[in-house]
C-alpha angles and dihedrals in degrees: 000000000000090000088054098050089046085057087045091050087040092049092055096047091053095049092048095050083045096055085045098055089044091058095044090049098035114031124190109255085242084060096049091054094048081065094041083058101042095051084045086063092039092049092043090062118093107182105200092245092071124120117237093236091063097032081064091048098049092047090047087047082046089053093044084062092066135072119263085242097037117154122209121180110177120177134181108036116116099270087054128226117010125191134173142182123216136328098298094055087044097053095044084049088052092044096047076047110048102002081079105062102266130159116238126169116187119172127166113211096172135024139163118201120201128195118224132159105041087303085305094115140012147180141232123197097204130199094202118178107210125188118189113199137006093295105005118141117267113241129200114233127186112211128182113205130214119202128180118195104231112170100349095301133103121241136179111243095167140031114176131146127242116227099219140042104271099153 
């Protein structure tokens, strides 16, 4: 009976280690774009001690995350409307933003991501707290994501905000 009990122990424990190393070599595609979104709030926030060499590598890194032909329409925060096409106009909008020495601060406290296509493409409806400049006020933005699988790999096609609490 003991002996018993010790396989069925060791059979749990080797399924559970099993189950473990499967998520960690083979993610879901939810939980890949959970990390797409967390390097894109790692990458949107420019501290004021960084040197200006790795700020425009991390912008450049930031523009590499999003399609060629990408579209991002932001609206309400304190510049106005914002829109940009493709990944060109993005990343001259991220380096007049942050290339200069500004100060951003982007974090994500909640988000929801949704499969669609045939796990092809996906969405994130996004709460993001930006802050633009040393003491600037923090707004809440709500932002819906769009995301295309090309390659294998997960990239942003749209950014747009959405004009009412949905979350």
């Amino acid at each position: 009976m003991v002996r018993l009990l010790r396989i069925a122990v060791a059979l749990v424990v080797v399924g559970a280690l099993g189950w473990l190393l499967a998520q960690a070599f083979f993610p879901s595609d939810k939980s890949r774009i959970q990390k797409l979104l967390t390097k894109l709030e790692r990458r949107a926030n420019y501290p004021p001690t960084e040197s200006a060499l790795v700020r425009i590598a991390r912008i450049n890194q930031l523009a590499g995350m999003f399609d060629t032909n990408c579209v991002v329409i932001i609206d309400g925060l304190d510049q106005g409307g914002v829109t940009l096409t493709g990944r060109d106009d993005l990343l001259q909008r991220a380096l007049a933003l942050g290339g200069a020495g500004g100060v951003v601060s982007v974090t994500f406290p909640q988000t929801a991501v949704t499969l669609q296509g045939g796990s092809t493409q996906a969405s994130a409806e996004v709460a993001a707290t930006v802050r633009v400049g040393a003491r600037g006020p923090d707004s809440l933005v709500l932002l819906r994501l769009g995301f295309e699988k090309l390659a294998g790999d997960w990239v942003i096609t749209k950014v747009e905000t959405i004009k009412g609490p949905r979350m």
